[in-house]
C-alpha positions in Angstrom: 10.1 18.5 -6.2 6.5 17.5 -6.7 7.5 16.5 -10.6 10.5 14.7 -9.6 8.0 12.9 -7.6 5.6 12.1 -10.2 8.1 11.2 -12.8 9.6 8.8 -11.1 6.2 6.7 -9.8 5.2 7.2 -13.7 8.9 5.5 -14.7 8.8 2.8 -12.4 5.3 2.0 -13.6 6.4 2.1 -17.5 9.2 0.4 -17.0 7.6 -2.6 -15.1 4.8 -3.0 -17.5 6.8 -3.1 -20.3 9.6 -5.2 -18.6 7.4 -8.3 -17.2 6.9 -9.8 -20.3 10.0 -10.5 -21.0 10.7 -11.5 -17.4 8.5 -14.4 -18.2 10.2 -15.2 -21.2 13.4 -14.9 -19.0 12.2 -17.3 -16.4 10.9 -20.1 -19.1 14.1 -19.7 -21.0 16.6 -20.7 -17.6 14.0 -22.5 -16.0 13.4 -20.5 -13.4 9.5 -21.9 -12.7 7.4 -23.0 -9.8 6.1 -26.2 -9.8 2.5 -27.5 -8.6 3.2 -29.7 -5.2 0.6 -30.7 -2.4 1.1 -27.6 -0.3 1.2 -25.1 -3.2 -2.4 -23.7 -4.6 -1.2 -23.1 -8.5 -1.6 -26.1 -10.7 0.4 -25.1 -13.6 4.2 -24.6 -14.0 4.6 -20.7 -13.5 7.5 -18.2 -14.1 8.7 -17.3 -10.8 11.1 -14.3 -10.7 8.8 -11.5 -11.0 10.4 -9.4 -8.5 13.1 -9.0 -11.1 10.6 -6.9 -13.2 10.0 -5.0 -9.7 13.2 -4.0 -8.8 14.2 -2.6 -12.5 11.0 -0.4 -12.4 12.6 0.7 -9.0 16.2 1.2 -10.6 14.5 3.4 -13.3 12.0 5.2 -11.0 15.1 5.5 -8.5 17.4 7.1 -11.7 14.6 9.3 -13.6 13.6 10.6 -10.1 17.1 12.2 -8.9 17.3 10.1 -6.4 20.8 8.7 -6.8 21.9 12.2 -5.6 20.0 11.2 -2.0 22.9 9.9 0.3 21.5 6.2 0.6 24.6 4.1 -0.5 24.3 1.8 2.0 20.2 1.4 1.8 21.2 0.7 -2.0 23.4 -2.0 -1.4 21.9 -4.0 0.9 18.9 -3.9 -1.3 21.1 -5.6 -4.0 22.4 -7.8 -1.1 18.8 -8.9 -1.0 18.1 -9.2 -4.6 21.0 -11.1 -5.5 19.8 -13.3 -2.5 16.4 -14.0 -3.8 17.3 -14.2 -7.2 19.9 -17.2 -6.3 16.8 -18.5 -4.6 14.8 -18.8 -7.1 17.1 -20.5 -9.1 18.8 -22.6 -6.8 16.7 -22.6 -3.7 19.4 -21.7 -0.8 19.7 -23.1 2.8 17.6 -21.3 5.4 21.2 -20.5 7.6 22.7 -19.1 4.3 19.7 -16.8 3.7 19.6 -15.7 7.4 23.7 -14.9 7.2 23.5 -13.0 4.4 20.4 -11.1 5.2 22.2 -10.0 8.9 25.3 -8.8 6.5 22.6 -6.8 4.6 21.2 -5.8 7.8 24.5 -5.0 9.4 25.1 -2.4 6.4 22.4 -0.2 7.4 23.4 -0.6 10.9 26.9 0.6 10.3 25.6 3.1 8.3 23.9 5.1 11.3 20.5 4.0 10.7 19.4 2.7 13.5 16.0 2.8 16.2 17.2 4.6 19.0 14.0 4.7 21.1 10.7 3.7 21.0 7.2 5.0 21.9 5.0 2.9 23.6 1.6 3.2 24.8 0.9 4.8 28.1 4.8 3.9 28.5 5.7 6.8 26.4 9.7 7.4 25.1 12.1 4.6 26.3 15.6 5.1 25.1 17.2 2.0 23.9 21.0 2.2 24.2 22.9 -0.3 23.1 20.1 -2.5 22.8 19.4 -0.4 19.4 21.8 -2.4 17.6 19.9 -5.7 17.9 16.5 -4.2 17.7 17.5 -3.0 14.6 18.8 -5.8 13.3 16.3 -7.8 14.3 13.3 -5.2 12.6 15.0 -5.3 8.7 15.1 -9.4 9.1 11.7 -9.7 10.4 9.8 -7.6 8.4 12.1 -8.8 5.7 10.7 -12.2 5.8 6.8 -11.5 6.8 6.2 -11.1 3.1 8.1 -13.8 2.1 5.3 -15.7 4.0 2.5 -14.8 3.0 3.5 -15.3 -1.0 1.0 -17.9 -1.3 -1.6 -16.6 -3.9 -2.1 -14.7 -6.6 -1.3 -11.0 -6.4 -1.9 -11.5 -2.3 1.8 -10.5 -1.4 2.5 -7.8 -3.6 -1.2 -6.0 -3.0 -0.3 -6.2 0.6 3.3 -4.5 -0.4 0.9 -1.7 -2.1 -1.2 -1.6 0.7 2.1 -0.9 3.3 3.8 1.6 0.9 0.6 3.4 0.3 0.1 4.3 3.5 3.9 4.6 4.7 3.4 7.5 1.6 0.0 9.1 2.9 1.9 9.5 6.4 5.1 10.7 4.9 3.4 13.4 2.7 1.4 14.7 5.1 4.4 15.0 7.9 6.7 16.5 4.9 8.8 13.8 4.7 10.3 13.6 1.1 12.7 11.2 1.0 10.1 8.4 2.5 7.7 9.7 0.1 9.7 9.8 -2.8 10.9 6.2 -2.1 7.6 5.0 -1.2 5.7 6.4 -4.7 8.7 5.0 -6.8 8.0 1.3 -5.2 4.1 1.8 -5.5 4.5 2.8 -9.1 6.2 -0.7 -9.5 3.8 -2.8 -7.1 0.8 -1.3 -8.8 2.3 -2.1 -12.1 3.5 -5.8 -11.5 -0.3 -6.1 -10.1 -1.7 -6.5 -13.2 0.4 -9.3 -14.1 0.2 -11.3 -10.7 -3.0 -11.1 -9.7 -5.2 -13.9 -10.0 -5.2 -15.3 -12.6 -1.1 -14.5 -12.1 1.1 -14.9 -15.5 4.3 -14.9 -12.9 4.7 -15.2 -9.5 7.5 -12.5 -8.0 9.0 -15.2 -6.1 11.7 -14.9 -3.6 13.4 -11.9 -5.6 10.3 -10.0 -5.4 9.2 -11.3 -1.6 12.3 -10.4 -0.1 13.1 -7.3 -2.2 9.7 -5.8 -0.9 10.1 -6.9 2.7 13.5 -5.5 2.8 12.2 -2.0 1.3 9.6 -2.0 3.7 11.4 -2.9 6.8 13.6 0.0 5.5 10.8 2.7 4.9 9.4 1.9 8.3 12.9 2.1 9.9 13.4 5.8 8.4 9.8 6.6 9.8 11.7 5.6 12.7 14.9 7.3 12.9 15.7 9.9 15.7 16.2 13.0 12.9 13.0 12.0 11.4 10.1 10.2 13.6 7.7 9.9 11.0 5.7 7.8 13.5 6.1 5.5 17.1 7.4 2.6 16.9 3.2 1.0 17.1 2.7 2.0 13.7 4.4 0.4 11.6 3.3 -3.1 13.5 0.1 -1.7 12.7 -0.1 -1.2 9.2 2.0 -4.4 8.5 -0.8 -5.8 10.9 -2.1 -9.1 8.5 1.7 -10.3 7.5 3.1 -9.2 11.5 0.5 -11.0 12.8 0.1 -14.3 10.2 4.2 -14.5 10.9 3.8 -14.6 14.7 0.9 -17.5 13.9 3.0 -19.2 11.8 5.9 -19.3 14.3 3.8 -20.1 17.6 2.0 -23.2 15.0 5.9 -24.5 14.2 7.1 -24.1 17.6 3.8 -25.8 19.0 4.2 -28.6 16.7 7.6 -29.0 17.3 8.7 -28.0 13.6 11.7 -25.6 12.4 10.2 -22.8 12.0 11.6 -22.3 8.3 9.2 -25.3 7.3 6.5 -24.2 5.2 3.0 -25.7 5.4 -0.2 -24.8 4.7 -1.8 -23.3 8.1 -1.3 -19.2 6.9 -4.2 -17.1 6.9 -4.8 -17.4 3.3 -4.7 -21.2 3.2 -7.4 -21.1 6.7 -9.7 -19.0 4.3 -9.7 -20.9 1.5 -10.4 -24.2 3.6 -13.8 -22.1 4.7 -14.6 -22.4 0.8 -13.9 -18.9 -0.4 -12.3 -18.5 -3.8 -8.8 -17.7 -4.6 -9.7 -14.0 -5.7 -12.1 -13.8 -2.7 -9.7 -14.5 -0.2 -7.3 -12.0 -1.5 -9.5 -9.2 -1.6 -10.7 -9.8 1.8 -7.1 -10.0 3.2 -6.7 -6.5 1.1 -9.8 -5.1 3.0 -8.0 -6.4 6.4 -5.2 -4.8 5.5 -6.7 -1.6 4.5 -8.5 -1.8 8.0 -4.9 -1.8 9.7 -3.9 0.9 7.2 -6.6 3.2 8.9 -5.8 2.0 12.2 -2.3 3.2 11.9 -3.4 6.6 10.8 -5.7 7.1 13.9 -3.2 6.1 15.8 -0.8 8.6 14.9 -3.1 11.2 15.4 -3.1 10.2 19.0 -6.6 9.0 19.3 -4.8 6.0 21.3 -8.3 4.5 22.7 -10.1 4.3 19.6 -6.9 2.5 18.3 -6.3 -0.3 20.7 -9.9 -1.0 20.3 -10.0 -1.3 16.8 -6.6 -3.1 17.2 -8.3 -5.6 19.4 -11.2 -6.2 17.5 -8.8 -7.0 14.2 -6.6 -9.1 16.3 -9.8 -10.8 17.8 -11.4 -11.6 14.1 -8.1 -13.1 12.9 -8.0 -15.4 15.9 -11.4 -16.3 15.4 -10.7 -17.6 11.8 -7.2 -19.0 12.3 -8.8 -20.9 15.6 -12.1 -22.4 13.8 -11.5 -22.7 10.6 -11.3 -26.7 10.9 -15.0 -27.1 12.3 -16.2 -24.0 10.2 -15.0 -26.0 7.0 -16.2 -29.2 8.3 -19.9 -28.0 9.3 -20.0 -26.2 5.5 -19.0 -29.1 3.7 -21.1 -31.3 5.4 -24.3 -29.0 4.3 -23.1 -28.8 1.2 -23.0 -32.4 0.5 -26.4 -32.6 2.4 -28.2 -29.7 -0.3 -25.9 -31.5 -2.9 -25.9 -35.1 -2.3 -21.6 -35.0 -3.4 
């Protein structure tokens, strides 16, 4: 069990570093590229299907593993829902009501399925069954955390290294529970994250784009929704929030900013986390690892909270939520005051 493991991390890592390159030569070839624009940090044309090199290190790590004997046809499907979705993205770019419709469908398959959250566990609430009301917090779990990566895509090697982040720790918690189908599934996906990281972080060679985005979400939203299922209850329903805690809560900003300013909230802009932090002056490769260290703070959050030290995890909960505020609320002045003393100790 433990080589099956192993072998198919070590595949999905192979395969991806081998297949990338000629991703990119893929992308160049049909023209799949991003552009520079006034909201977009890159200023060169990129390759931007990535998440194509991702998902066949998956397939491979998914095949050498044993895995196809798992009984996850539905899971698999939806997932090439998703792809297919992305990838048409990419390429075509797709309405925001045509994307949502066939991410439901994709959603809706799992659902079917019997994959569902049946109740959740809440802070000094404890267990609340959800009845029928299971059906549309499901569906409404795989399509959020679907898109929160899709979101935060803005720099170099910043979505996918928060993927790694997620799956990481979705595997620590899975391994030490015994769960081996999350695990499995989990180190098969990290095996390919880890890999594509050494093409897309900064300075990227390819972007994973909307095939990769939307791939990873969807795993993710699926890995935290078998951590949730009744025969399994890897964790409460808090965790997961938790360790997705810099793309949960950057989404929920994101929303609250479009809604405030009277925007669909499908209209992308340049108020996310990433974009506040570069405004303060950090660089690119700064700001990611800093959002990585964030993220790695929720990470251990999460595990102390499901050890039940539930005190010591709403305070560190708070404090996290309290420094993102901070910076999303005063980065405007903060950048002001600092460019003003620089072009006082400057003179430009």
């Amino acid at each position: 069990m433990n080589t099956h493991l192993w072998v198919g991390m070590l595949f999905s890592f192979i395969t991806v570093i081998l297949v990338t390159p000629l991703v990119i030569r893929l992308a160049f070839a049909i023209g799949a590229t991003d552009r520079p624009n006034n909201r977009k940090v890159h200023q060169v044309v990129m390759p931007r299907i990535g998440g194509l090199a991702i998902f066949i290190g998956v397939l491979i790590g998914y095949i050498a593993s044993g895995l196809y004997k798992e009984n996850i046809t539905a899971i698999t499907v939806s997932s090439l829902l998703i792809l297919l979705l992305g990838l048409y993205d990419d390429l075509y770019e797709v309405n925001a009501k045509v994307k949502l419709l066939v991410q439901l469908f994709a959603a809706v398959i799992v659902i079917i399925s019997g994959l569902t959250i049946d109740f959740i566990q809440i802070p000094f609430l404890g267990k609340i069954q959800l009845g029928l009301f299971k059906y549309p917090i499901t569906l409404l779990w795989i399509i959020g955390i679907t898109n929160t990566i899709n979101l935060i895509d803005g720099l170099d090697g910043l979505a996918v290294g928060i993927s790694t982040i997620v799956i990481a720790t979705i595997a620590i918690l899975a391994a030490l529970n015994g769960k081996y189908l999350i695990l499995m599934l989990s180190l098969i996906l990290l095996g390919s994250t880890l890999a594509f990281l050494f093409y897309n972080f900064y300075p990227a060679k390819i972007f994973m784009g909307d095939v990769g985005s939307l791939f990873l979400g969807y795993c993710i939203s699926i890995l935290s929704l078998l951590g949730l299922y009744k025969s399994v209850t890897l964790f409460s329903f808090a965790v997961p929030m938790i360790i997705m805690g810099v793309p949960v809560f950057d989404t929920f900003f994101a929303i609250f900013r479009r809604l405030k300013n009277r925007q669909p909230i499908t209209v992308a802009d340049k108020g996310h986390l990433h974009h506040r932090l570069l405004l303060l002056g950090l660089s690119h490769r700064a700001t990611v690892l800093l959002l990585y260290l964030v993220s790695m703070i929720f990470s251990v959050t999460a595990y102390v909270f499901s050890s039940t030290v539930l005190w010591g995890t709403v305070l560190l909960c708070v404090v996290l939520f309290g420094i993102i505020v901070l910076i999303k609320g005063n980065t405007g002045s903060l950048a002001q005051n600092f460019f003003i003393i620089k072009r006082r100790l400057t003179g430009k």
